[in-house]
C-alpha positions in Angstrom: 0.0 0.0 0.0 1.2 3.3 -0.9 2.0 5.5 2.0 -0.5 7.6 3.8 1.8 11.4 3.1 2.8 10.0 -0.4 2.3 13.3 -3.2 -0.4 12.3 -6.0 1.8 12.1 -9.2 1.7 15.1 -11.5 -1.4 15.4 -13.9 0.1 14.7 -17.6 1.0 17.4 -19.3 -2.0 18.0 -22.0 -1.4 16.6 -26.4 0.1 19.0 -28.1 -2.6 20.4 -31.0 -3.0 19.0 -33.8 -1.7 20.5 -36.9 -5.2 21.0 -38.5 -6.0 22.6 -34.7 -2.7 25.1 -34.5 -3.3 26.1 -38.4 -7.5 27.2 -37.2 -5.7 28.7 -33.8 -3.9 30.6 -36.4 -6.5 31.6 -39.1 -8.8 32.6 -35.8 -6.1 34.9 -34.3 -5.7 36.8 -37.7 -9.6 37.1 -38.4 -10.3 38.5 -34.9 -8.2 41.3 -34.3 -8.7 42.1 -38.2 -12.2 42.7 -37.4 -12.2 44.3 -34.0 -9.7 46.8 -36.1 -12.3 47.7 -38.6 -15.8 47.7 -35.9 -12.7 50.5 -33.8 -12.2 52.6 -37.2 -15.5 52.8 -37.8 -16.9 53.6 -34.4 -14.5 55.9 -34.3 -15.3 57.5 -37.2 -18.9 57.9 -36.3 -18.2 59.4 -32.9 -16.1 61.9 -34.5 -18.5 62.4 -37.3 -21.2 63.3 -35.1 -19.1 65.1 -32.2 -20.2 62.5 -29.7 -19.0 63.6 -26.3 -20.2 60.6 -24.3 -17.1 59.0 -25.0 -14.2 59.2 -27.0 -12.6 56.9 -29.3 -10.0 55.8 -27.4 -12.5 54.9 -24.8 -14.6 53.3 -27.4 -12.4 51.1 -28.8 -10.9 49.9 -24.9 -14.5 48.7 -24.6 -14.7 46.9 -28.4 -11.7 44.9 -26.9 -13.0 44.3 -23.9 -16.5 42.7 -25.6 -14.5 40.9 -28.4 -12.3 39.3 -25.6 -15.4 38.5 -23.5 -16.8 36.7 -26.6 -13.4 34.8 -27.5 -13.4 33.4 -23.7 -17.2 32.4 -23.6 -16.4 30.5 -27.4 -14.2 28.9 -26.4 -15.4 27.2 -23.6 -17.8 25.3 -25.3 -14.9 23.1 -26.7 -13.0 20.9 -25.0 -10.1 22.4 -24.3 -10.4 25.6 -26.2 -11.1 28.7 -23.7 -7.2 28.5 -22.7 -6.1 28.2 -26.3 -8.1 30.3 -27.4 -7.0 33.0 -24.8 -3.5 32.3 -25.2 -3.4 33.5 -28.7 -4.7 37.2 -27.7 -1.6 37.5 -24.7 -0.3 41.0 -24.4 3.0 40.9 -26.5 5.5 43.5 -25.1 7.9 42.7 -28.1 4.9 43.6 -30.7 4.8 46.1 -28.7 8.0 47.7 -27.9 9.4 47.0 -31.3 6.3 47.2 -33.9 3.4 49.7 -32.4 4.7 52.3 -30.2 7.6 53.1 -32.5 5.6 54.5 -35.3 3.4 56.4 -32.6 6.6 58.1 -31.3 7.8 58.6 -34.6 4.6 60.5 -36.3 4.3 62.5 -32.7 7.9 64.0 -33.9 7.2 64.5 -37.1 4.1 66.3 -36.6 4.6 68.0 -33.7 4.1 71.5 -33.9 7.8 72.5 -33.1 7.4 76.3 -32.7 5.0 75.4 -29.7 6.8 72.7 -28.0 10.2 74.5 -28.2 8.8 77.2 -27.0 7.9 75.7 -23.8 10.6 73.3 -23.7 11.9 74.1 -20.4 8.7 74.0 -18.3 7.7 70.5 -20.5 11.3 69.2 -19.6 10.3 70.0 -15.8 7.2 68.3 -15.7 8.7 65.0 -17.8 11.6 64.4 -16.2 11.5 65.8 -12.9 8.0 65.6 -12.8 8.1 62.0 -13.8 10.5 60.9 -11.1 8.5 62.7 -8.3 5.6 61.0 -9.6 7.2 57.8 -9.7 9.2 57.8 -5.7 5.2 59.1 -4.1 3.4 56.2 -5.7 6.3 54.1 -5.1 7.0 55.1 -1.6 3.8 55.2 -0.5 2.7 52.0 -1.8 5.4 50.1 -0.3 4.1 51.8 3.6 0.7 50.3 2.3 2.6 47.2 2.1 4.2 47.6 5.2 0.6 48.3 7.0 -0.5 45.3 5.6 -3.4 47.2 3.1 -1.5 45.1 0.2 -0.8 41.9 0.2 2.9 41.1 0.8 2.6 37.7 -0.5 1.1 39.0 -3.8 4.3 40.9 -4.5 8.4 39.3 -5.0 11.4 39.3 -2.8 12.3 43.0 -3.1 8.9 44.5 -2.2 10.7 48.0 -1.8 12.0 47.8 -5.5 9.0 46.3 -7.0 6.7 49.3 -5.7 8.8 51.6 -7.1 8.8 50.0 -10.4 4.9 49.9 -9.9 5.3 53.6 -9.0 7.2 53.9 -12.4 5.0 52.5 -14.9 2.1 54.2 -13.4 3.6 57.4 -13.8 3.6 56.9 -17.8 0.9 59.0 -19.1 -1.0 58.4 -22.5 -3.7 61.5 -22.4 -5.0 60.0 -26.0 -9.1 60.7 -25.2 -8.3 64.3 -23.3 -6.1 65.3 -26.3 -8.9 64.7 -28.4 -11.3 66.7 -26.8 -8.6 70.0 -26.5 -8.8 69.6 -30.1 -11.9 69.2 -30.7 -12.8 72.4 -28.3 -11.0 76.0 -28.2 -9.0 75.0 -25.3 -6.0 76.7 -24.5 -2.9 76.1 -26.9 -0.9 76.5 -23.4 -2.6 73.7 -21.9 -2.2 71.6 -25.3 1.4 72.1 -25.4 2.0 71.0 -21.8 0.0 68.2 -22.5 1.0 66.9 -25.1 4.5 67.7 -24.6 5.1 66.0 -21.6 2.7 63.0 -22.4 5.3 62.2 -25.4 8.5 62.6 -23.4 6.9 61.3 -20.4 6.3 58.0 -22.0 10.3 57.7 -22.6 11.6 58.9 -19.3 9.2 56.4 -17.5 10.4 53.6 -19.4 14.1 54.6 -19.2 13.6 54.6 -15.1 12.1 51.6 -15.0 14.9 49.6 -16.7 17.1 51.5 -14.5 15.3 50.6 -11.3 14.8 46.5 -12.9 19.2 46.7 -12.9 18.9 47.1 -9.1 15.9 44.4 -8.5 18.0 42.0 -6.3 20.3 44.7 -4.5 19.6 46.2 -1.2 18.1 49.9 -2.3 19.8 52.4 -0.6 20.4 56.0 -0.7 23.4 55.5 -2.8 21.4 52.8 -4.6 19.1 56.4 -5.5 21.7 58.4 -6.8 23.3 55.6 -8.9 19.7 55.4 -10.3 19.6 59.3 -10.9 23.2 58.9 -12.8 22.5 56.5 -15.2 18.9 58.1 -15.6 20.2 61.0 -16.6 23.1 59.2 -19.0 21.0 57.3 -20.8 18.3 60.7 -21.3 21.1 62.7 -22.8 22.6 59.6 -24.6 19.7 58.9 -26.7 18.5 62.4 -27.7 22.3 62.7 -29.4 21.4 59.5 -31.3 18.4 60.5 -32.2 19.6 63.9 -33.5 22.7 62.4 -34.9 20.5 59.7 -37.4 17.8 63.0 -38.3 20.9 65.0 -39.2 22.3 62.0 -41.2 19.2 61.3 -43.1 18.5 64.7 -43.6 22.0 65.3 -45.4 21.1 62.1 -47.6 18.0 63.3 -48.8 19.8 66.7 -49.5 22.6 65.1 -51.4 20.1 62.5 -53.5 18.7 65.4 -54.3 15.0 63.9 -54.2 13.3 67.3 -54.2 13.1 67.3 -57.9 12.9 64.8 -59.8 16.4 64.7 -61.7 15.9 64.3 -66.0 16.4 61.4 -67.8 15.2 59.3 -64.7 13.5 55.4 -65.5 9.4 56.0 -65.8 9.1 53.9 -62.8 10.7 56.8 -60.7 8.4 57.7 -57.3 10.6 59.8 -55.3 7.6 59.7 -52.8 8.0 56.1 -52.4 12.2 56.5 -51.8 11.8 59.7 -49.6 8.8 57.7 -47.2 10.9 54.3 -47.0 14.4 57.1 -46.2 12.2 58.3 -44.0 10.8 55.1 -42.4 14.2 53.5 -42.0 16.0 56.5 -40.6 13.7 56.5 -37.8 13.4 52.9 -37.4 17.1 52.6 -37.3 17.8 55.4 -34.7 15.0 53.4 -32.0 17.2 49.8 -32.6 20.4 51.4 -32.5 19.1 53.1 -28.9 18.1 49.8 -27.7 21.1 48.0 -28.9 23.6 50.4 -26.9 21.6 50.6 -23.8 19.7 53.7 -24.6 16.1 54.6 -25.4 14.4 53.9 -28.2 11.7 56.1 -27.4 13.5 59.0 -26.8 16.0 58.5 -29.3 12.9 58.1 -32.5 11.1 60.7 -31.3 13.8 63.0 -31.7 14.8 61.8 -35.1 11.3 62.4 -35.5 11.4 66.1 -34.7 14.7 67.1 -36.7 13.4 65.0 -39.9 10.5 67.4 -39.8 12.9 70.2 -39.1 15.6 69.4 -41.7 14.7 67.0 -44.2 11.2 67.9 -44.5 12.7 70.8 -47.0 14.7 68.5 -48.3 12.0 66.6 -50.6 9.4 67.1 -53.3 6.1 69.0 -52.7 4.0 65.8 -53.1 6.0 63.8 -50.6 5.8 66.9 -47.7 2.0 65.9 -47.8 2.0 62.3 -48.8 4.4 61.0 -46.6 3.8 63.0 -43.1 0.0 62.5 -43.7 1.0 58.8 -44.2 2.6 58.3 -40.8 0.0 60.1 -39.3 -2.6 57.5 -40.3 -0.3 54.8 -39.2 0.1 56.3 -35.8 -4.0 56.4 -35.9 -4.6 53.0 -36.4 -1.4 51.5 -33.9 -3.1 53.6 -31.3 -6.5 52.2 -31.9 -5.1 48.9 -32.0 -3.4 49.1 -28.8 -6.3 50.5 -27.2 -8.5 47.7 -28.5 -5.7 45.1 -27.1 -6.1 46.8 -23.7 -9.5 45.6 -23.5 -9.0 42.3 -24.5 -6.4 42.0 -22.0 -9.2 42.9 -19.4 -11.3 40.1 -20.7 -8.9 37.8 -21.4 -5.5 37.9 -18.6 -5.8 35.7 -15.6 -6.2 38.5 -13.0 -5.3 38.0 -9.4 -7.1 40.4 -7.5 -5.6 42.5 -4.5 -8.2 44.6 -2.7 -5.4 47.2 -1.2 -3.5 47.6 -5.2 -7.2 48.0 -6.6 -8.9 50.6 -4.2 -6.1 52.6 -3.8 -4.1 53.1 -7.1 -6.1 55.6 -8.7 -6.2 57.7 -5.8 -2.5 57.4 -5.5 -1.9 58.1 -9.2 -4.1 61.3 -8.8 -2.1 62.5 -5.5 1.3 61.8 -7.2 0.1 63.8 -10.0 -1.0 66.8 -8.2 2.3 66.9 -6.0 4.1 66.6 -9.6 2.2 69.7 -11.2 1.4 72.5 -8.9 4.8 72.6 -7.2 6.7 72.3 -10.5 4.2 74.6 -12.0 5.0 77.3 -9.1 8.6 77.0 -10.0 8.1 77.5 -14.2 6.6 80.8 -13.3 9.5 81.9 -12.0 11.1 81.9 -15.4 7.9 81.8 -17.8 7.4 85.0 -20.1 3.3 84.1 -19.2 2.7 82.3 -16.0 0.8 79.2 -16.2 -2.5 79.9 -14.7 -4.2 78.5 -11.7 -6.8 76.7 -13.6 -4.4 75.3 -16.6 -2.7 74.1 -13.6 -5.3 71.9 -12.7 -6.6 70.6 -15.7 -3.4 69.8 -16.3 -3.2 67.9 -13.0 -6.3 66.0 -14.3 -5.0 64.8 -17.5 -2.7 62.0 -16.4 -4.5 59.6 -18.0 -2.7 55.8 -18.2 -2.2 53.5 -20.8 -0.3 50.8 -23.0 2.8 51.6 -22.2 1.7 51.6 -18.3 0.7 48.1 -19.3 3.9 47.1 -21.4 6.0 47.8 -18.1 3.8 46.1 -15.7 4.1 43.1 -18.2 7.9 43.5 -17.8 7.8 43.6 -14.2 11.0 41.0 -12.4 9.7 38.2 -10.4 11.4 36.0 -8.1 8.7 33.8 -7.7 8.8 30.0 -9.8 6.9 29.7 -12.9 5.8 32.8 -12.4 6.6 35.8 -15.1 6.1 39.1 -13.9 3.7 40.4 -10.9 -0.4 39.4 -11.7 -1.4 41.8 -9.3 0.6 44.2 -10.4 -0.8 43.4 -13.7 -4.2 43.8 -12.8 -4.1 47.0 -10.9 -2.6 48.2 -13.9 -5.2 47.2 -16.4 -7.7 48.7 -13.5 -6.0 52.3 -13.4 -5.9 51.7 -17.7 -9.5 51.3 -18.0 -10.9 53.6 -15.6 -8.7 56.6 -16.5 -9.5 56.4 -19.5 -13.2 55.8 -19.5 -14.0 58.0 -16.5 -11.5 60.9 -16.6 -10.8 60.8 -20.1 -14.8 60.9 -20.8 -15.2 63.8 -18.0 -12.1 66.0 -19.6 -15.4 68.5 -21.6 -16.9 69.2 -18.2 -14.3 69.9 -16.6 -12.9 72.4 -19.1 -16.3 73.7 -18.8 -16.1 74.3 -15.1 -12.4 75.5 -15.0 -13.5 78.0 -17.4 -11.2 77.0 -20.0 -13.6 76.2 -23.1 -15.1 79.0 -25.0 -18.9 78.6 -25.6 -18.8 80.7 -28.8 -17.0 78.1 -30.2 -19.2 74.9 -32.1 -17.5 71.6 -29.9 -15.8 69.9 -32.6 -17.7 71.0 -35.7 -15.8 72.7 -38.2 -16.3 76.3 -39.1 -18.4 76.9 -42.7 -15.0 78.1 -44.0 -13.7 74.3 -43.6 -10.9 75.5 -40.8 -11.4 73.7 -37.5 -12.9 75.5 -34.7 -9.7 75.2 -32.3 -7.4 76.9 -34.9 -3.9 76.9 -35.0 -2.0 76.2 -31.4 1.6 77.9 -32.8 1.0 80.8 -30.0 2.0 81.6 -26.6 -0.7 80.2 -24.5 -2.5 83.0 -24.6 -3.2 84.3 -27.7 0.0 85.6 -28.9 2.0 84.4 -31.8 5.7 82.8 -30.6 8.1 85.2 -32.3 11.5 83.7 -33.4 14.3 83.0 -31.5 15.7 86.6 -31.4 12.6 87.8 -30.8 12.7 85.9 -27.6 16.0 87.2 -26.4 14.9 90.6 -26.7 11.2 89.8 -25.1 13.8 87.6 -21.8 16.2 90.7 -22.0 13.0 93.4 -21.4 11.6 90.9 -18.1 15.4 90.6 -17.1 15.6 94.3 -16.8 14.7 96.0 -12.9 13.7 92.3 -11.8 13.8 92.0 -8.2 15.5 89.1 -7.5 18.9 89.0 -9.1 19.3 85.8 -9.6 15.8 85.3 -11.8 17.4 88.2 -13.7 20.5 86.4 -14.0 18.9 83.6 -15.4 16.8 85.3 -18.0 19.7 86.9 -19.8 21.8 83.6 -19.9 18.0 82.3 -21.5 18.2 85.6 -24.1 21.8 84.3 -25.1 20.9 80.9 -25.3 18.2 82.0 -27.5 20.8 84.5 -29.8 23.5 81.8 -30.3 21.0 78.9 -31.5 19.4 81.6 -33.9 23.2 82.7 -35.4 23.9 78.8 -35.3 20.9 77.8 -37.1 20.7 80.6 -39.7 24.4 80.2 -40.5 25.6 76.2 -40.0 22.5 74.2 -39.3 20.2 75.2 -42.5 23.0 75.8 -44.6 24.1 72.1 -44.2 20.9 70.1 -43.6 18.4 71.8 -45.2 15.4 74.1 -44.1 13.5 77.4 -45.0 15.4 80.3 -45.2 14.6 82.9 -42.8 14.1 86.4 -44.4 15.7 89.1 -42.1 13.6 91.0 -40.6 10.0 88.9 -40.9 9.2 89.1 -37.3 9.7 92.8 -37.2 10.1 94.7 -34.2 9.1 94.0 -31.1 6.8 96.8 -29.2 5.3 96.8 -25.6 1.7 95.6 -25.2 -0.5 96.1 -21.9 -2.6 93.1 -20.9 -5.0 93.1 -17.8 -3.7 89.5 -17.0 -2.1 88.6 -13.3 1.2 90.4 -12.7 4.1 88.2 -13.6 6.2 88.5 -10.4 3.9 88.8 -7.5 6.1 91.5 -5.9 5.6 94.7 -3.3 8.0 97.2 -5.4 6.6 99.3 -7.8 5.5 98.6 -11.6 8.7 98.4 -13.9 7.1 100.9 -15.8 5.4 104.2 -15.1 2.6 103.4 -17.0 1.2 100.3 -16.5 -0.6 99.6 -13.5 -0.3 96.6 -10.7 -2.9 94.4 -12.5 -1.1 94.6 -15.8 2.0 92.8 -17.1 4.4 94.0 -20.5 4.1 91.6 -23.5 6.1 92.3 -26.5 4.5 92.1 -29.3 5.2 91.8 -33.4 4.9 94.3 -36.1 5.0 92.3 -39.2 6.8 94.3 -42.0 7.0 93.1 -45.7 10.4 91.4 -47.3 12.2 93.9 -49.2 14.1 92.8 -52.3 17.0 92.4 -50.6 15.8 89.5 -48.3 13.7 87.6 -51.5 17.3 87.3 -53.6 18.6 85.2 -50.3 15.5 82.8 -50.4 16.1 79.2 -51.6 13.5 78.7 -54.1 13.7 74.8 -53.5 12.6 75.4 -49.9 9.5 73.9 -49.3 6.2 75.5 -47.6 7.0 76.7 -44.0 6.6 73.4 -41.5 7.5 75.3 -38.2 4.0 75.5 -37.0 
């Protein structure tokens, strides 16, 4: 007789499928997703079509996932042995991922970004992704790992390093992917300050996040210290700076080959088959492709580095090619982007419907609240601290809109995927996993579908505007963004300097003067080194002299700048006013049209 604390033996491991079953598994996984793609498109088309504000299409096609995975699960189990097969097939793929979709969705943001904008308020977008980001990141962490301590989240439901692993929690949470708000601030007249922020650090958020969470996964199974942190910082920081060079280095490159092929006109005596459309969109492609591999190969970003490619092929060797591929090809990527978005917001849901979730009450109930409180201490203080430096403060209520928009997404999920585990047979943390796709899916759904109200109650839409519709001229009711924030076209560099020389001048505080006049000189030496080396070399519109005009002083009754008890810096204005420099546009003499490139394409800046 066998013995009475013998183990049962093993179950058998289950037949491997057929052939006939594994090519059907195949066919099913292709015809699935193929039409779960088209019902998102065209849902999405209709809610746009007729300016549905319910929800937005992002949200829309998170919950067409979710049903389509709900209906491959319930399938499934009617066959023997099915439902798990069936499920397998739809797993979250971080490779498809990393290496397929979110490349081209970095890539068109570059290329389409509106550059005049986003440079404009570079500094104060730099401060809220990266320092912003890591602040974000240590409060979840942190404070998820005294939950842990407490006992409000399972210990057992996290790894060996519980310290390390909520801060890599605290990290992918802090990746934002405002897809549905940005929507509506187009779709609305909302502030093109707000949209820049936004937007701005959304895209460069997304890289910073992951870079700091394969910096914190290098440290899983050492004892995090304080010297752990500023190892962490150091090659944080390395790897930032590392793969923006690369990715300016491979735009530079490309944009020099395109200059020298010489593919803005077509060259005579060429074969009939010539497209230099299809050679300037597969340059194009490659050179962006090639700069996120050669990131990741060398222990850099990817992210970073194409999105910065992105951003100086726009720049450079947009006025490097014909006039049919400056539409063709940009509009192409931008469509691309369109449907990888859709399609990882789509493959979100079905991850809802579809992952095996293990539930944690304490990770559930308390990780949007924790993702909202490490957002506000990321904005308002940071927000407080641009002013000190801004030309036009960021007001109170963009503040906290922008607080608001720190929606979560696919790359959230990506990194949660990724997450080390010390436990057997066990890849990754499930409850982390799951409080991810929780955070995902209400974010999205319930903040992303309440951004209209609450631009309404901040008092940042503008009822005269129609919400989405487009104006009987055809031009879209939110106009162009390429201003400052509040109305004002951004001048050129030079302009800048002057505008950073005029706030510099009677400042109070010496050292905010101080650090406006090295920002005019910053702003005069990249002017003389663009006009002079940069264009000259790679490409790009000549800039006639004197198109910006002069600049002239402009009273606004907006909050004063510097919140201060000495007198106005000038006589004239009053305590509730604030000087803005404005433009006086002036007409391009002769002079100035003999030094334009004719081959230079239509301005891209904005």
């Amino acid at each position: 007789p066998a013995a009475p604390n013998a183990r049962a033996p093993p179950p058998p491991p289950p037949p491997p499928p057929s052939v006939a079953q594994t090519e059907a598994l195949n066919e099913y996984s292709a015809l699935v997703p193929t039409v779960m793609m088209m019902t998102c498109v065209v849902v999405s088309y209709l809610i746009q079509r007729y300016n549905v504000g319910l929800i937005q299409p992002s949200g829309a096609a998170l919950l067409i996932g979710c049903v389509t995975g709900g209906i491959a699960r319930v399938s499934g189990a009617h066959q023997a042995g099915g439902a798990a097969a069936r499920v397998e097939v739809f797993k979250f793929s971080p490779q498809a991922f990393f290496y397929g979709l979110l490349p081209i969705i970095i890539y068109s943001a570059g290329l389409n970004l509106k550059r005049r904008d986003f440079f404009a308020d570079f500094f104060t977008i730099a401060l809220f992704a990266f320092i912003g980001t890591v602040i974000s990141s240590f409060v979840f962490g942190l404070t998820t790992f005294l939950l842990v301590e407490v006992g409000v989240i399972a210990k057992s439901h996290l790894g060996s390093n519980p310290l390390l692993e909520s801060l890599l929690y605290g990290t992918l949470i802090s990746s934002t992917d405002p897809v549905a708000t940005l929507s509506v601030f187009a779709d609305v007249h909302a502030p093109p300050l707000l949209y820049n922020l936004v937007f701005g650090e959304s895209v460069l958020n997304d890289a910073v996040a992951v870079v700091l969470f394969r910096t914190l996964s290098q440290f899983y199974e050492e004892e995090f210290t304080v010297h752990t942190f500023w190892k962490v910082i150091g090659q944080f920081m390395g790897v930032s700076i590392g793969s923006i060079v690369i990715g300016t280095a491979c735009a530079l490159a490309c944009a020099l080959l395109l200059k020298k092929l010489g593919l803005a006109q077509a060259p005579p005596n060429v074969a009939a088959s010539y497209n230099g459309t299809a050679y300037t969109f597969a340059l194009l492609l490659i050179s962006g492709y090639f700069s996120y591999v050669l990131a990741e190969n060398v222990g850099m970003s990817g992210i970073m580095s194409i999105f910065f490619t992105g951003i100086g092929n726009a720049h450079y060797s947009y006025h490097n090619v014909g006039a049919e591929a400056q539409i063709a090809v940009f509009k192409s990527f931008e469509a691309a982007a369109f449907l990888s978005e859709t399609f990882v917001f789509a493959y979100l849901g079905l991850q809802v419907a579809t992952f095996d979730h293990l539930w944690d009450a304490g990770i559930i109930l308390t990780g949007i609240p924790l993702a909202m409180l490490s957002r506000a201490v990321n904005i308002f203080p940071l927000s407080r601290l641009a002013n000190l430096l801004r030309e036009t403060p960021i007001p109170p209520n963009v503040q906290m809109m922008h607080a608001a928009c720190g929606l979560r997404g696919a790359v959230a999920y990506a990194l949660a995927v990724n997450m080390p585990s010390t436990r057997p047979n066990e890849e990754g943390s499930r409850a982390v996993e799951t409080g991810t796709l929780v955070i995902c899916l209400v974010s999205t759904l319930v903040l992303g579908g309440g951004t209209l109200p609450l631009l309404k109650h901040l008092g940042l839409h503008d009822p005269n505007e129609s919400e989405g519709m487009v104006r009987a001229t055809g031009e879209p009711a939110s106009g162009s963004t390429a201003h400052d924030g509040l109305g004002f076209m951004n001048p050129s560099p030079r302009a800048r300097a002057v505008r950073a020389r005029a706030l510099a001048d009677g400042h109070p505080l010496w050292h905010i003067s101080l650090a406006l006049r090295m920002k005019a000189r910053l702003f005069e030496f990249w002017e003389d080194f663009e006009t002079n080396v940069m264009k000259p070399t790679f490409g790009g519109e000549a800039m006639l002299e004197g198109t910006y005009g002069e600049w002239m002083p402009v009273a606004h009754d907006l909050e004063p700048h510097y919140p201060s008890t000495s007198p106005p810096y000038d006589s004239t204005m009053t305590e509730d006013s604030t000087i803005e420099l404005a433009t006086v546009r002036r007409e391009p003499s002769a002079k100035d049209l003999e030094r334009v490139d004719l081959r230079a394409g239509p301005k891209s800046d904005d």
